[in-house]
MDAnalysis code that builds the backbone (N, CA, C; Angstrom):
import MDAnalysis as mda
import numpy as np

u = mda.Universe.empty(270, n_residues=90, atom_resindex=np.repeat(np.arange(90), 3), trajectory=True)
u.add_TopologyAttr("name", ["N", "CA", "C"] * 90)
u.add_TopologyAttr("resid", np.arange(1, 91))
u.add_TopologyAttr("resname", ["UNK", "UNK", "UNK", "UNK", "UNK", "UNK", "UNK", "UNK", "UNK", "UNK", "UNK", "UNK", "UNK", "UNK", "UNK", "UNK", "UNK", "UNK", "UNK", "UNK", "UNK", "UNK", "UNK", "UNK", "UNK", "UNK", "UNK", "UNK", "UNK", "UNK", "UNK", "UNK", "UNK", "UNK", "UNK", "UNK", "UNK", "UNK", "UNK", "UNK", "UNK", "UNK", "UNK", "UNK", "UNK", "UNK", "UNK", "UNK", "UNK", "UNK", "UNK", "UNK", "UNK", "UNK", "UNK", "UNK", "UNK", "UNK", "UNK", "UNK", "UNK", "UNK", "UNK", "UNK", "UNK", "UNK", "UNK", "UNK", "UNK", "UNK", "UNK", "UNK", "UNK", "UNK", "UNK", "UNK", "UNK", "UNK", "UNK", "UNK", "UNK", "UNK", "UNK", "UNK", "UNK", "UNK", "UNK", "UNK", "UNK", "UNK"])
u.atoms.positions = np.array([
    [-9.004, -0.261, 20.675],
    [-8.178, -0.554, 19.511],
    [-7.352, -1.807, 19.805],
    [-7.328, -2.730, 19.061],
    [-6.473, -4.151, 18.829],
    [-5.016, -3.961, 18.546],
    [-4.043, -3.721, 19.473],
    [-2.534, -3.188, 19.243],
    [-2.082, -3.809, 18.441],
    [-2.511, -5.339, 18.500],
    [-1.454, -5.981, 18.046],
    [-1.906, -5.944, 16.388],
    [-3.108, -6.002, 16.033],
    [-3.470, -6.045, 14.499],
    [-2.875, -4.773, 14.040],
    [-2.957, -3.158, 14.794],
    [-2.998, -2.283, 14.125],
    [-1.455, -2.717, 14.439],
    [-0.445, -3.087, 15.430],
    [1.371, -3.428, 14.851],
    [1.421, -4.492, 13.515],
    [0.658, -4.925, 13.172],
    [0.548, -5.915, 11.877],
    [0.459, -5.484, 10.892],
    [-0.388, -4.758, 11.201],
    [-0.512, -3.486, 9.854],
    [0.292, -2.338, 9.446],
    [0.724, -1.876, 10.499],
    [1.504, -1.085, 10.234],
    [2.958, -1.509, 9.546],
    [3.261, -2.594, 10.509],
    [4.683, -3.131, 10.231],
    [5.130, -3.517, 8.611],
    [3.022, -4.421, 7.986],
    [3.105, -5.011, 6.509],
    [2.836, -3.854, 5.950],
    [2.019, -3.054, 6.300],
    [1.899, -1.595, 5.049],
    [4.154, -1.092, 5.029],
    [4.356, -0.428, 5.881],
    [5.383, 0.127, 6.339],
    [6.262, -0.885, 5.303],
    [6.480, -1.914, 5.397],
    [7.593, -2.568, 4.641],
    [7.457, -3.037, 3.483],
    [6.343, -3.005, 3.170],
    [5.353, -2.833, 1.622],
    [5.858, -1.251, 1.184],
    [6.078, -0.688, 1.231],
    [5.954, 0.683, 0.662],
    [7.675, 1.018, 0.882],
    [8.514, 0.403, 1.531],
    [9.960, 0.816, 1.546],
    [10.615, 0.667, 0.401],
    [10.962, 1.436, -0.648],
    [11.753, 1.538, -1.962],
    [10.362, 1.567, -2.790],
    [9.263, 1.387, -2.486],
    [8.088, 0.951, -3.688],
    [8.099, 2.850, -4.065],
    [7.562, 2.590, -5.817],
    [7.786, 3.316, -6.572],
    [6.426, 5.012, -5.630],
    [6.062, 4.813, -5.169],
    [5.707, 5.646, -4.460],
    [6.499, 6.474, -3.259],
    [7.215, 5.531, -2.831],
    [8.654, 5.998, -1.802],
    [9.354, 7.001, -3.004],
    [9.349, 6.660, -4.142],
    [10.573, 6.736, -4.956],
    [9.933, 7.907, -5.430],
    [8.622, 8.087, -5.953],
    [8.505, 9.601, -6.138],
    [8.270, 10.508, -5.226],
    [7.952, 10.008, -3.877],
    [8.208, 11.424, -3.007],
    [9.536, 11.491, -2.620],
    [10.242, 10.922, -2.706],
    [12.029, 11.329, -2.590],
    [11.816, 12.527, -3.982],
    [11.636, 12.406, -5.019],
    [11.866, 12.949, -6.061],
    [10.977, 14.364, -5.963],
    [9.933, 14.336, -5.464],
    [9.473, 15.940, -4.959],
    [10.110, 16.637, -4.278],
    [10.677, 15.939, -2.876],
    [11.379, 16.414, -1.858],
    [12.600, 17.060, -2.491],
    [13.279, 16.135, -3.135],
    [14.602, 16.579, -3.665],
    [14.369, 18.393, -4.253],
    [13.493, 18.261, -5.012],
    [13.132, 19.363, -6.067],
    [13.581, 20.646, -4.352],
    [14.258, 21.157, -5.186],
    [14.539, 22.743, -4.033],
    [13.887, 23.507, -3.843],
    [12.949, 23.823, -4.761],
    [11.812, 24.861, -4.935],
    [10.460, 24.177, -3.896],
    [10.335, 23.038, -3.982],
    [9.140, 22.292, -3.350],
    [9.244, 22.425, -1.677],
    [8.126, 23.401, -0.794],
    [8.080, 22.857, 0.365],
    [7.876, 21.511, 1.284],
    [9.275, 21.360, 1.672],
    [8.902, 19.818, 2.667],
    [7.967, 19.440, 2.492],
    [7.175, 19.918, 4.190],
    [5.752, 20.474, 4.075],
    [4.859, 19.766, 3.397],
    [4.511, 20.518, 2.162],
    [3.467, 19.999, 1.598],
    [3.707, 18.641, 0.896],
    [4.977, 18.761, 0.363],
    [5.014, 16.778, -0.372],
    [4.837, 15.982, 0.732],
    [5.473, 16.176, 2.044],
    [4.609, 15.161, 2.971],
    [3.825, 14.923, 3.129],
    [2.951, 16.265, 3.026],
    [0.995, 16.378, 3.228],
    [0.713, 15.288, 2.153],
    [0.964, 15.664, 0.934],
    [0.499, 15.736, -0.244],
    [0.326, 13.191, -0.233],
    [1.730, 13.423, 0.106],
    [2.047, 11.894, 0.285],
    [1.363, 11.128, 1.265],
    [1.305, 11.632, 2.070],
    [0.656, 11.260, 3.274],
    [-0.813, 11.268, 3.013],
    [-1.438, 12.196, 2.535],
    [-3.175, 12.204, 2.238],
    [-2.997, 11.302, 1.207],
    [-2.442, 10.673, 0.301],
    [-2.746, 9.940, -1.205],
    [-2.387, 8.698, -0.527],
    [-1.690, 8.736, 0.556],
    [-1.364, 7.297, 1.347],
    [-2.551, 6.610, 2.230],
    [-3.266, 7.592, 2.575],
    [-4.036, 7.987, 3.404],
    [-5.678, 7.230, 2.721],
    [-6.259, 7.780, 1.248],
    [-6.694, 7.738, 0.423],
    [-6.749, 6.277, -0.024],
    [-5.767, 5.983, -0.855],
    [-5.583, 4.881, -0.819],
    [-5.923, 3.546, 0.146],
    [-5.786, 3.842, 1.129],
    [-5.519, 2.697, 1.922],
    [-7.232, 2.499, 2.697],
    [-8.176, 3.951, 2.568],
    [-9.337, 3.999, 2.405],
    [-10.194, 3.232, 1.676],
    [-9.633, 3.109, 0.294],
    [-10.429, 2.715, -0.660],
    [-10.143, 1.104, -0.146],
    [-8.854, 0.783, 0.201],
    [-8.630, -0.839, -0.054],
    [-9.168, -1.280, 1.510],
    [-10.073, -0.636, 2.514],
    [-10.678, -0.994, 3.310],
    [-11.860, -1.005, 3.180],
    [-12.221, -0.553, 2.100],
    [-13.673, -0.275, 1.702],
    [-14.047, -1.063, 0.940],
    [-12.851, -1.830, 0.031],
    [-13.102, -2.585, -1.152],
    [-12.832, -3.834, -0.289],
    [-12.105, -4.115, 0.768],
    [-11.974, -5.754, 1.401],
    [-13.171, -5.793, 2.238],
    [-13.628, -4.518, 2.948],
    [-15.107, -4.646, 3.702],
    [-16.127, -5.293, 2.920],
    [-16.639, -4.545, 1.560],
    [-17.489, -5.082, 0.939],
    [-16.561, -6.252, -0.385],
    [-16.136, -6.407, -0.330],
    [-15.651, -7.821, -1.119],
    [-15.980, -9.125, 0.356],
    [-15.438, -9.015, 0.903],
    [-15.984, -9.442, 2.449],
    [-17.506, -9.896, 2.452],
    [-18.239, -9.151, 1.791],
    [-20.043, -9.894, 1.880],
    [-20.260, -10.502, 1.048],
    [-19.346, -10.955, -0.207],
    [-19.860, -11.474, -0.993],
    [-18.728, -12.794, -1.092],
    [-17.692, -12.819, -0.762],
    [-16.660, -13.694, -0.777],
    [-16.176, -13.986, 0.752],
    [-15.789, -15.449, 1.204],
    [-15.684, -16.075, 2.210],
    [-14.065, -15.471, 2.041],
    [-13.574, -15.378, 3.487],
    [-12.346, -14.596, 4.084],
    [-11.388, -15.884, 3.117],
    [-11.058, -16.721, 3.270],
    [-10.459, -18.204, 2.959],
    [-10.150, -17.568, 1.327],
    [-11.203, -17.966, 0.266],
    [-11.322, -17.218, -0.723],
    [-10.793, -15.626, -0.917],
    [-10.779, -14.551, -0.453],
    [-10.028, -13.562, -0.354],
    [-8.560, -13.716, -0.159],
    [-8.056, -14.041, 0.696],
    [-6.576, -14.309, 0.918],
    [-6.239, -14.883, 0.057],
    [-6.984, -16.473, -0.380],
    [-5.991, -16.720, -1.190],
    [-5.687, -15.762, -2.887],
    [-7.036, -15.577, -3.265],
    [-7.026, -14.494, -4.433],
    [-5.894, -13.417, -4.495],
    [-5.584, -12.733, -3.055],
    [-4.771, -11.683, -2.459],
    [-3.116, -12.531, -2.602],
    [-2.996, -13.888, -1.890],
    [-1.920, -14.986, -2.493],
    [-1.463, -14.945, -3.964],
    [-2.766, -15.367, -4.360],
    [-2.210, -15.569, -5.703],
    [-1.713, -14.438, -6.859],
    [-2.186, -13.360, -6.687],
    [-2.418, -11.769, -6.965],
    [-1.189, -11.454, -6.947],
    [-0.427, -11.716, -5.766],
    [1.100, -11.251, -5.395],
    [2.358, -12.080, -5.927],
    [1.606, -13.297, -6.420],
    [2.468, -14.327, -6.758],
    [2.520, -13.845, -8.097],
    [1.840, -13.584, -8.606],
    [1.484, -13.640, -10.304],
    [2.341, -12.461, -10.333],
    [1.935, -11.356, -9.908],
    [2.984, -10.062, -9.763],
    [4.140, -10.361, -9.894],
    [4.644, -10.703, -8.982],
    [5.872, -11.342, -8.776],
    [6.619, -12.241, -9.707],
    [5.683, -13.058, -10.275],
    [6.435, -13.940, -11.355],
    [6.541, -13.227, -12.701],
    [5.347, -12.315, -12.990],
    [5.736, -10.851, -13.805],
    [6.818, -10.526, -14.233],
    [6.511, -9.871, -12.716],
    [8.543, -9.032, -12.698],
    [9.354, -9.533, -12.849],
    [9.970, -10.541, -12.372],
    [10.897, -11.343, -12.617],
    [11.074, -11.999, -14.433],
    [9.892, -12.346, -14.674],
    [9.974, -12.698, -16.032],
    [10.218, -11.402, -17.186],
    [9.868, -9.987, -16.688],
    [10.374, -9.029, -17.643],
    [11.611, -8.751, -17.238],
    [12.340, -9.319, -16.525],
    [13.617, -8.664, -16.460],
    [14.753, -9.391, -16.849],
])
C-alpha cells in the first residue's frame, strides 16, 4: 500500500466531507434519542463506503477513455462551476 497517496486521500476525502450536508444529516440521526449510535454510524459509514466505490469505478473506467490531464481538469472545472453556483445563489 502507497502511505502517502492513501494520507492524500484520506486527508482530501476527510476535509471534503467536514460540515458537508452529509456530516449534517448524520448529526441529525444521531441526535434523534430513539436512534441507536450504532447503526447511524454503520448506516453512514456503508453509504460513505458505497459511494466512494462507485467514484473509483467511474474514474477507473473514465480513465480508458479520457487522458488523466483531461480528467482533472474536467474535475477543476466541475468544482469551480459549483462553486461559482453557490456563491451566485446566495
Amino acid at each position: 500500500m502507497d502511505l502517502k497517496l492513501y494520507t492524500t486521500v484520506f486527508v482530501a476525502v476527510f476535509v471534503a466531507e467536514l460540515g458537508d450536508k452529509t456530516q449534517l444529516a448524520t448529526v441529525l440521526f444521531a441526535s434523534e434519542g430513539s436512534h441507536p449510535k450504532l447503526t447511524v454510524f454503520l448506516a453512514a459509514a456503508s453509504a460513505l463506503v458505497a459511494t466512494s466505490a462507485i467514484g473509483v469505478l467511474a474514474g477507473t473506467l473514465l480513465s480508458d477513455f479520457l487522458d488523466e490531464r483531461v480528467l482533472r481538469w474536467l474535475a477543476g472545472a466541475g468544482f469551480i462551476a459549483i462553486g461559482a453556483f453557490t456563491l451566485w445563489r446566495a
